[in-house]
C-alpha positions, -999 to +999 in steps of 0.1 A: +000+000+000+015+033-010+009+063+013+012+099+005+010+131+027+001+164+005+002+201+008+028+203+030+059+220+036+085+198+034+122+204+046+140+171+027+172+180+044+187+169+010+218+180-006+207+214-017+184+216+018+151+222-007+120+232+011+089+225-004+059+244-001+027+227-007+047+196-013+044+157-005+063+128+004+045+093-005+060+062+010+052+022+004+064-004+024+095+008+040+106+031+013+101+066+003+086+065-034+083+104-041+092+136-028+081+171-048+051+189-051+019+177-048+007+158-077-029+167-094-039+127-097-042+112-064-055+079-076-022+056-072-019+059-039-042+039-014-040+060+014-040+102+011-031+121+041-038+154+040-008+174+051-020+211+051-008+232+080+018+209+084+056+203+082+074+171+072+109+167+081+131+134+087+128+117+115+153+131+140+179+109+153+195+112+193+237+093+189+244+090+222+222+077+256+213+052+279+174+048+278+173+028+311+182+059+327+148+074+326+140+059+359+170+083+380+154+112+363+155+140+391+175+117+411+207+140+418+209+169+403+235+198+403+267+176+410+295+177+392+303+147+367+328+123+388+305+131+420+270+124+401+287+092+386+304+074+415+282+084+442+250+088+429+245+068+393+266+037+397+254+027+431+215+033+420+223+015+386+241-010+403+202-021+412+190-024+383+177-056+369+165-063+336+131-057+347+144-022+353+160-016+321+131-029+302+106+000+319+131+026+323+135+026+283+098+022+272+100+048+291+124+069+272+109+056+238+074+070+244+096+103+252+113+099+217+081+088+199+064+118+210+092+141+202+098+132+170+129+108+176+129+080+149+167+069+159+187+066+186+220+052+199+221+031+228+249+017+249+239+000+283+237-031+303+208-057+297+210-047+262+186-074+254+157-057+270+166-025+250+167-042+217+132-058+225+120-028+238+135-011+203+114-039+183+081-042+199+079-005+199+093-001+160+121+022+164+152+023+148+183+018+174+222+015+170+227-003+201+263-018+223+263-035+258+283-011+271+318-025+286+333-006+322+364-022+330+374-015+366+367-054+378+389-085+378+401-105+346+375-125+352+345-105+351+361-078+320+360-114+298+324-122+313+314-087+301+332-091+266+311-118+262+279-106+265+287-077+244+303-099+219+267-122+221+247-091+221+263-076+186+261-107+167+228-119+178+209-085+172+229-068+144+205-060+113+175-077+133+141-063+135+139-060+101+170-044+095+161-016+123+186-026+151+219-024+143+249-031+167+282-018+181+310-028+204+312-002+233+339+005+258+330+032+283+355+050+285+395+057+283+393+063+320+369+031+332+386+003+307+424-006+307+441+000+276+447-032+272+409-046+273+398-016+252+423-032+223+404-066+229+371-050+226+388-033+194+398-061+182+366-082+186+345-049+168+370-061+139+362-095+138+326-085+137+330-059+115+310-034+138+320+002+147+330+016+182+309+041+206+329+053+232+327+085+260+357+107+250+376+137+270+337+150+290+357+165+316+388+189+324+392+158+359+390+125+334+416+145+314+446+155+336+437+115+348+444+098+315+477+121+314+488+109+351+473+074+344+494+066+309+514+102+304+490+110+272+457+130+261+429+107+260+430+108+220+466+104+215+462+073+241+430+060+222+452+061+188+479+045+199+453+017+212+440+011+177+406+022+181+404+046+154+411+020+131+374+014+137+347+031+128+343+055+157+314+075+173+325+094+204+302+110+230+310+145+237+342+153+231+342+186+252+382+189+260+399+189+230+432+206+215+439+216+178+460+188+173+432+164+188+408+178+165+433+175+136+437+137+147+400+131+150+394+147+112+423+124+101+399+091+106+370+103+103+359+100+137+320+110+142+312+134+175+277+131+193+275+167+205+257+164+240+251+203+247+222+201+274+238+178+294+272+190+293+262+225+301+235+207+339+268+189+347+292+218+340+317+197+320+319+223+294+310+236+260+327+215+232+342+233+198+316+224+174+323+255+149+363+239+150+347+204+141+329+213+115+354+235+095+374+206+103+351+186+084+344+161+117+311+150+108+289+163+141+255+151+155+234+157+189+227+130+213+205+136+248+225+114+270+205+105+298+176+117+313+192+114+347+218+144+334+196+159+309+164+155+322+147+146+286+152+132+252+135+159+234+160+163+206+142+197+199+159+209+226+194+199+218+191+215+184+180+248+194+207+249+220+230+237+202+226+262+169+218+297+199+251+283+220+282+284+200+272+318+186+267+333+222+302+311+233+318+322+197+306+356+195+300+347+155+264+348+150+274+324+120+288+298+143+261+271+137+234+284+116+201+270+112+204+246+081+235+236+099+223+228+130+191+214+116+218+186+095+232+181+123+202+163+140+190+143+108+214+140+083+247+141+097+238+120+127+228+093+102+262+095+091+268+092+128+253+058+131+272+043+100+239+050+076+237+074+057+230+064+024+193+050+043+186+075+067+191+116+074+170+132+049+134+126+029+151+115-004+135+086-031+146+052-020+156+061+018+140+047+043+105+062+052+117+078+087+099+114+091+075+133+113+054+160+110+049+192+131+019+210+134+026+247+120-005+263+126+002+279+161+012+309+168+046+306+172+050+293+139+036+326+126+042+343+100+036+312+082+058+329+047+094+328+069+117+309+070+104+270+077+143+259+081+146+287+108+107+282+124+120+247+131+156+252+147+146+284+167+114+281+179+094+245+172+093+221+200+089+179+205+057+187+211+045+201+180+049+169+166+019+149+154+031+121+141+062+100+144+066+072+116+099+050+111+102+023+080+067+034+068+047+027+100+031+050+117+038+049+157+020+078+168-010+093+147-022+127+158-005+122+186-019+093+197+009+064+206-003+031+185+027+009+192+036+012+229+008+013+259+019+045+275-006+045+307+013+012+316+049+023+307+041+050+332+030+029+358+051+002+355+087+027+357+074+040+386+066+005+402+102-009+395+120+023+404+102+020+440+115-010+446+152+010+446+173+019+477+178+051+473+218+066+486 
């Protein structure tokens, strides 16, 4: 059955950025099967939705968070990053059972639904429950069990394991919608010498690497004391940007580490909102992009954040580097705007499928309601309406590989009234510290 949405506006995020006006995007199966003005004979297509009053964009996509998360929301706030993380996170998290990562990311996916999220990047324990959570409720997910290793032999090859079972079993599985990655945490939680394994066993698998890089000034000056290096000279020395790389925030970072970082091709997942709560920093996104480092956005948490509303991140990200900069062109609109569709499907290793509304890609997109006030007047700039002053909310309806998972803003693939319920049932049952 081949569905089409017409008299829209349409921001395809293409090449040349087109906006349509009065324009339509029809879609069969999983595919998208036109994109262009409205056509005067309706009668191919089975379904017509009309899109009047109403933008259609790609489906947003958040690289970098951990859904489970959801249930520490408000949990410790205003701490900075070490603190929050080894007094407050890990000793709640380490109570967490699958039960609690299976609610605490339904959870976070009727938060992504809603807000228009048709992607996002994953890296967690129980990763099993997040893929299943990912499938029943028809989202697309790059997902890794992610790997901390401060724990005896023993347990780092227990956890290499699992990872190494999760990626195999799950890569290109529901449908093609889950795809994998290996995932060390970080320079400064794994031993050199286990990230190389974990590197090496991405090779054999022929899977990328997500990693936390240089968030903080403290996890800095430790990777210097702890190995006499920056935490990018030490990671290239290690091997692991011989792999396809997606690092998390990338705040603290030197000319030559942006140079090296450019060199392979290394992809950034630009977490603004929550490195700004937990003070780690602002990083140099303008520097990246002349650079050519291919940036995205990512939430993080919503224990740091304290949503997933990518909206957010993008109009954050595009207002705070010119304030920060003092170059008003720093990250314009149509940049910032690439930045959460197109490039960050380059930023999960697919961009010839996702990123933009484009014949033949895959039929990710949502649509925003433009008929309030603060989308007014309704003859400016769509491109800039969107960046600078549309929310998560405004969205209507969220549809990934052709299937519609919320419809005028009712939620058909996941029961929200129980999601609810249940997160808050499981996180009771948590000893707070």
């Amino acid at each position: 059955m081949e569905t089409i949405i017409t008299n829209a506006t349409v921001l395809t995020v293409n090449e040349q950025n087109e906006v349509i006006p009065g324009g339509a995007v029809a879609f069969a199966g999983e595919r998208i099967t036109y994109v262009g003005p409205t056509p005067q004979d309706l009668s191919r297509y089975a379904q017509v939705i009309d899109g009047t009053g109403k933008y259609v964009l790609p489906g947003l996509i958040n690289t970098h968070g951990h859904a489970a998360m959801s249930l520490l929301r408000g949990y410790a706030d205003d701490l900075p990053l070490q603190e929050w993380l080894e007094e407050k996170m890990w000793p709640m998290e380490g109570q967490f059972t699958a039960e609690h990562v299976k609610w605490g990311t339904y959870l976070t996916l009727v938060e992504m639904i809603r807000t228009g999220t048709t992607t996002f990047v994953d890296m967690y324990d129980h990763m099993d429950e997040v893929a299943k959570a990912a499938e029943s409720a028809g989202m697309r997910a790059c997902l890794a069990r992610g790997v901390i290793g401060l724990c005896s032999a023993e347990e780092q090859q227990q956890k290499l394991a699992e990872a190494t079972a999760f990626a195999r079993e799950w890569h290109r599985q529901a449908g093609g919608r889950i795809t994998t990655m290996m995932a060390p945490h970080a320079p400064y939680t794994c031993p050199p010498d286990y990230i190389a394994q974990i590197v090496e066993r991405a090779a054999e698998l022929d899977l990328p690497v997500h990693i936390h890089l240089s968030e903080t000034v403290r996890e800095v000056e430790q990777n210097v004391r702890d190995y006499g290096v920056r935490p990018v000279e030490h990671l290239e020395r290690i091997g692991l940007f011989a792999r396809p790389t997606l690092v998390a925030h990338a705040v603290h970072l030197t000319d030559e580490e942006l140079d090296v970082l450019a060199r392979y091709r290394v992809k950034v997942s630009h977490n603004v909102i929550s490195n700004l709560k937990l003070a780690s920093g602002v990083a140099r996104v303008p520097e990246m992009l002349r650079r050519g480092i291919r940036v995205s956005l990512g939430t993080d948490s919503s224990a740091s954040n304290n949503n997933v509303n990518l909206f957010e991140e993008l109009r954050v990200a595009a207002i705070l580097h010119k304030g920060v900069s003092g170059d008003p062109l720093a990250v314009p609109a149509a940049e910032a705007l690439r930045m959460a569709t197109r490039y960050g499907a380059d930023c999960v290793f697919q961009a010839d499928q996702l990123g933009s509304l484009e014949v033949g890609k895959q039929a990710d997109l949502i649509l925003l309601d433009a008929q309030q006030a603060h989308f007014q007047p309704a003859s400016n700039d769509p491109v800039s309406h969107v960046v600078y002053a549309a929310n998560g909310r405004d969205v209507t309806d969220t549809i990934v590989a052709g299937r519609f998972l919320m419809r005028n803003r009712e939620l058909l693939s996941i029961d929200e009234e129980r999601v609810i319920f249940e997160a808050n049932r499981v996180y009771a049952q948590l000893n707070r510290v």
